[in-house]
N, C-alpha and C positions, 0 to 999 in steps of 0.2 A: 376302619381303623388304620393307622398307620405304622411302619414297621420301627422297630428300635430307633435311636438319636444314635448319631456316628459319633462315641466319645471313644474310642481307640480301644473298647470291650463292649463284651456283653453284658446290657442289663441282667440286672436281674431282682425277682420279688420274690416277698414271704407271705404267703397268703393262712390265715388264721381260722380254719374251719373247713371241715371234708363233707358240710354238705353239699346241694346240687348248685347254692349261690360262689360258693368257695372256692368245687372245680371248674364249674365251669367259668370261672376268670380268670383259674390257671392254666386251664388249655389256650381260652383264649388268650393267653399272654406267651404260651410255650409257641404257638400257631403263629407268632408274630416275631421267634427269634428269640425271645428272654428265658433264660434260665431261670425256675419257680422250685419254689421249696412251699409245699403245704403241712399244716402241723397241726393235727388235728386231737380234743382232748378224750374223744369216745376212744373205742378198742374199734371200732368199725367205720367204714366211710356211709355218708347216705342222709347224717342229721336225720331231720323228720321224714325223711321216707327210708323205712324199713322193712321190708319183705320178706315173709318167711311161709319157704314151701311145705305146705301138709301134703298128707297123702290122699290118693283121688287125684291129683292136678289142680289141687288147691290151689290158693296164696293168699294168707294173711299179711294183707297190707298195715301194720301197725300206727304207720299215720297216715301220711297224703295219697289220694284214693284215686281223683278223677281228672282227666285235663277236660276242660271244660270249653264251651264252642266259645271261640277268638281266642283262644290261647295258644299261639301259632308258636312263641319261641319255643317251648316247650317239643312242639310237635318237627320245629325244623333239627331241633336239636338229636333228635330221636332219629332225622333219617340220616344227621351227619355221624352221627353211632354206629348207622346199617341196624337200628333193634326197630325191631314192627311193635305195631299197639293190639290191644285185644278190644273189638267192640264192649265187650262184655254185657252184650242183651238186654240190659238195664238203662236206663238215661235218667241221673243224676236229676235232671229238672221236671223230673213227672211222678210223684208219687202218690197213691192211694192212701186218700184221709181215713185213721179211725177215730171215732173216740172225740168227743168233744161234741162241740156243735155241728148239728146234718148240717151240711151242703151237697150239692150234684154237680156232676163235671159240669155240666153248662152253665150252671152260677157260680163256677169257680175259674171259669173261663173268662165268663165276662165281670168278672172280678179283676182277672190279670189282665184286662186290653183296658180297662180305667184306669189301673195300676199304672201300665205303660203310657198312656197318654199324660198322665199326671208327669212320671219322671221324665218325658221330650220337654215337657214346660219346667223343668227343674232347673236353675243356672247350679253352674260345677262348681261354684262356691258356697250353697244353700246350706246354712245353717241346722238346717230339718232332720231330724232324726227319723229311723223308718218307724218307730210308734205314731211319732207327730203325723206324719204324711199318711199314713195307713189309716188316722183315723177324719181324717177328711174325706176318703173315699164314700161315694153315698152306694154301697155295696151291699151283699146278702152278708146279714150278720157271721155265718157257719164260714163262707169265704173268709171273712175279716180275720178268721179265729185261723183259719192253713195259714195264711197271709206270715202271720205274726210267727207262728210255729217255723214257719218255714224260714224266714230271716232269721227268729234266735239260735234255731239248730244250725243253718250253716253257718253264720257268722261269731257261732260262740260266745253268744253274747245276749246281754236283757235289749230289747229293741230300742229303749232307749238312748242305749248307746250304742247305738248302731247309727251310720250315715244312710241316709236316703238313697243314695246313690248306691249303694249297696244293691240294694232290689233289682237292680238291673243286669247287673252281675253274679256275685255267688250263690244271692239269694232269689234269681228267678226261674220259673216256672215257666216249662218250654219241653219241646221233646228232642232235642236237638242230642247226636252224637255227644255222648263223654267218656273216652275211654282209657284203657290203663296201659300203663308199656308191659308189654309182652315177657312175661316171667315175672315181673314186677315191677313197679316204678324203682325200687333201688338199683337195677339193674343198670339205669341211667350212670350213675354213680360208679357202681363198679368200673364200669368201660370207659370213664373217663380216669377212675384211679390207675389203672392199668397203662395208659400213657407214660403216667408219671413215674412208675418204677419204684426205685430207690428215693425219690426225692420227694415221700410220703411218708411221715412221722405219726405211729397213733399212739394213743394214751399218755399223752405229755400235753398237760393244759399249760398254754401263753399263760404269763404274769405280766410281763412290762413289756410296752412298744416304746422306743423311745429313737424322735428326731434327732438326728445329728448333725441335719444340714437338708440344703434345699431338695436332693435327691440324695440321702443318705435316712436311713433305718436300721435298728437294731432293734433284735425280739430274742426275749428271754423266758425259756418253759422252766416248768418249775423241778426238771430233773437236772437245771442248770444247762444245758445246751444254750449255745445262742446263735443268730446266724442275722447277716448283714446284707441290705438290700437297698436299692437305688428308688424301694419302693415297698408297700403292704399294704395287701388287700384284709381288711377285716371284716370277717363276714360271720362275725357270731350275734346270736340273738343280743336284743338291747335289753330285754329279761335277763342275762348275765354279763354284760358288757361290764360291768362295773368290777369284776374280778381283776381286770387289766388295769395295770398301773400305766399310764399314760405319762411319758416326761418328756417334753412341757403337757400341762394337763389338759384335756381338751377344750378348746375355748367354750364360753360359757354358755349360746344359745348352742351350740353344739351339744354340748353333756346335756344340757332343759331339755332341747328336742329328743335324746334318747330316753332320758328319762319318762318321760312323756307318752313313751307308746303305749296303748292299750293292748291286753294281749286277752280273747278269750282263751275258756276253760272248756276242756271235750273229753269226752271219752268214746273207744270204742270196744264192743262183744263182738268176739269172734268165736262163733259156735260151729264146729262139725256137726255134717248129719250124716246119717245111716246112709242114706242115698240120696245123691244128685236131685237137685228141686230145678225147674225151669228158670227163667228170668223175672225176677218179680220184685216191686221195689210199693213198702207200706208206710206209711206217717202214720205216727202215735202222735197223734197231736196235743193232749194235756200232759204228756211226760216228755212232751222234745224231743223225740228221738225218733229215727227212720231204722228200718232195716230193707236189705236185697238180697236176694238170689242173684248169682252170675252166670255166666260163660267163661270159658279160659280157651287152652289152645283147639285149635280146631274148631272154634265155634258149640263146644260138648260144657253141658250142665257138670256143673265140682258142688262139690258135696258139703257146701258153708255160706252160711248167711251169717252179711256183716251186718251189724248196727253201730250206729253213730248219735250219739245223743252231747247236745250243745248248749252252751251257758250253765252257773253255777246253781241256778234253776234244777234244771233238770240232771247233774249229777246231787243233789242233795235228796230231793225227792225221788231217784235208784237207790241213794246210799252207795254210792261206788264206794267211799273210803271203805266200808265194810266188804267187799268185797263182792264177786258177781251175783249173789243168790239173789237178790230185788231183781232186778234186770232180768236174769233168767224166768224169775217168777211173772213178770209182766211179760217179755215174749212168748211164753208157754200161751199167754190166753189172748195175747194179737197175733199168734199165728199159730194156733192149734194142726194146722196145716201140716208142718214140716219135721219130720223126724229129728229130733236134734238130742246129741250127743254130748250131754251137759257137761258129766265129770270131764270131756276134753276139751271146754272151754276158756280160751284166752280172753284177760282184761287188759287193755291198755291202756294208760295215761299219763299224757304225757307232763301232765304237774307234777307228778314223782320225778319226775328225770332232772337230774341235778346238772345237766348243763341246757335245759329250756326252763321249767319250771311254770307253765302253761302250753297250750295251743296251737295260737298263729294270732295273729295280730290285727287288730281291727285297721281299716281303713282310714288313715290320720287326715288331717285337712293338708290342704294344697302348699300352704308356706309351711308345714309342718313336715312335710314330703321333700322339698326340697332343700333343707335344716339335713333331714337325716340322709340323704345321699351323698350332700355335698363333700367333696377331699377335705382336708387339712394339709396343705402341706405334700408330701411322699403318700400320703396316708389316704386309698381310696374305700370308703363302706358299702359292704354288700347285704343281701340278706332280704330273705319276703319284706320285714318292715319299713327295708327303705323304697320299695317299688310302688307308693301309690294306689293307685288304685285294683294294682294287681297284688297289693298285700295280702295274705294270707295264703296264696295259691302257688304251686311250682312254676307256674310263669313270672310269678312274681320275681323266686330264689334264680332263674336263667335269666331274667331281662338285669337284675340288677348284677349278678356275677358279671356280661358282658358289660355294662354299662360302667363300673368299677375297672375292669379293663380298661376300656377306652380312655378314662379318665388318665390310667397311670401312661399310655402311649402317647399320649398326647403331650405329657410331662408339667 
């Protein structure tokens, strides 16, 4: 990055959202000399990663769970914080199939090294969805059936619509470290809102960003505030972008490309138990959904197993709109195992949430990636959808936060 333009002041930006994509392009904009104003419309900073501590040394993570192996910005970002990660016992890319079609680890093994082979021969522009490619595999049919479970539940979505490419990323099967930040991923958050002081605004939703010249911006919440900038990071979901009155409006493959994004559908149960259970991570495979046991500080069993269940699939077939009791009823008898603590049951989902209104966002194709990062003008986009291939993921919300940076320094 480069430091400020010598115009006889300090720049300065208005950066639109207190998730992890939104600070982190304010610090990295404060880090480089500019004065940053963020304005965020929750009462809390953190967007999709929310953290909340139970008793035991719990933490219910209410959305973004795991950094996952190659997701380095995420991890450098954590040591420029000074906060440690928690192995948490469990690895994200290895779960115990039930239910469904038998398979055995060794046919499900040499299920994912065909897998792998197929997506090295993949070009990065393959039209294939991971149904298509999955089902060219000449693999053990019970495989076929993880395979599939395994892409809709991470990627929140029917496999159809899902990119091939996927597979090798959110959706693969691996034993590889994925761990969580130490106290909780919002943690991340916090210690960057902290920098900011005074020059963080919550519960005041943006309504209009409007140019007024080639480094000039002005943004107006809806408590009537406004405040003026040589620059602005927008970094709210494209699921609610459309609240913002844009003046001039945003060119036209611009608004297509935001419109345009996919976003799945997830839910997570978050159960206390009586007592601490080991490290243990299970696939439901005809209901799309995983649950685990953890670790937290000290490397010591907490006394909650999360479950995560993805695409509209498999919240229909819970019934989440009704509430936890499906859900509950199906883990009682995929894990008879674990003492668990119903009446203290948390639901979360994030389609309720009136400033997401789904997930995280599918994997967009490549000219459709670079549509949604690109500036406008003063005006740089942040946020998991605009990151590619690391959409849906917190490396996604830090690679694009700096990258939105660099756009407005560069000017």
């Amino acid at each position: 990055m480069t430091g400020p333009k010598q115009t006889g002041r300090t720049p300065n930006a208005i950066v639109i959202g207190a998730g992890l994509a939104g600070l982190t392009a304010a610090i990295s904009l404060q880090r480089e000399g500019w004065e940053v104003e963020v304005v965020e419309a929750r009462d809390r900073v953190g967007g999709r990663t929310w953290s909340r501590p139970l008793p035991g040394g719990a933490v219910a993570e209410m959305g973004a769970e795991f950094i996952l192996p190659g997701n380095t910005a995420v991890r450098r970002l954590a040591d420029e914080l000074e906060i440690g990660l928690w192995d948490k016992g469990v690895r994200y890319g290895r779960r115990e199939p039930r239910g469904g079609l038998y398979t055995d680890r060794a046919s499900l093994d040499s299920a994912v090294e065909t897998l792998d082979r197929a997506l090295a021969g993949l070009r990065p522009d393959s039209p294939l969805s991971a149904a298509e490619l999955i089902s060219t595999l000449a693999i053990d049919a019970g495989a076929r059936d993880v395979l599939l479970a395994r892409a809709e539940i991470s990627a929140a979505s029917s496999a159809d619509l899902i990119p091939a490419g996927d597979l090798s990323g959110v959706a693969h099967i691996n034993d590889q470290p994925s761990p969580g930040v130490a106290g909780g991923n919002q943690m991340l958050s916090h210690a960057m809102a902290s920098r900011l002081g005074e020059r963080l605004t919550l519960g005041d939703p943006v309504v209009s960003v409007s140019r007024r010249g080639v480094r000039s911006v002005e943004v107006e919440s809806a408590s009537g505030r406004s405040w003026r900038g040589s620059g602005c990071v927008v970094s709210v979901p494209a699921s609610v972008i459309g609240r913002i009155e844009f003046s001039p409006a945003l060119p036209e493959e611009k608004a297509s490309a935001m419109a345009g994004v996919r976003y799945g559908h997830a839910a997570k149960l978050l159960v206390p138990l009586a007592e601490p259970a080991p490290p243990s991570a299970v696939l439901n495979v005809p209901q799309r959904y995983w649950c685990w046991t953890e670790t937290g500080a000290e490397d010591l069993p907490v006394p909650l197993v999360s479950c995560f269940a993805g695409s509209t699939f498999a919240l229909d077939m819970l019934e989440v709109e009704a509430g936890p009791d499906r859900w509950l009823d199906s883990l009682r008898s995929l894990r008879p195992d674990l003492p668990l603590v119903t009446d203290r049951a948390i639901l979360s989902t994030w389609d309720d949430d009136p400033w997401m209104g789904a997930a995280y966002s599918v994997s967009p194709p490549a000219d459709q990636a670079e549509l949604l990062r690109a500036p406008v003008g003063p005006i740089a986009f942040a946020g998991e959808h605009t990151a590619g291939s690391f959409s849906g993921l917190m490396e996604g919300a830090v690679r694009s936060g700096r990258a939105a940076a660099g756009q407005l320094l560069r000017g």
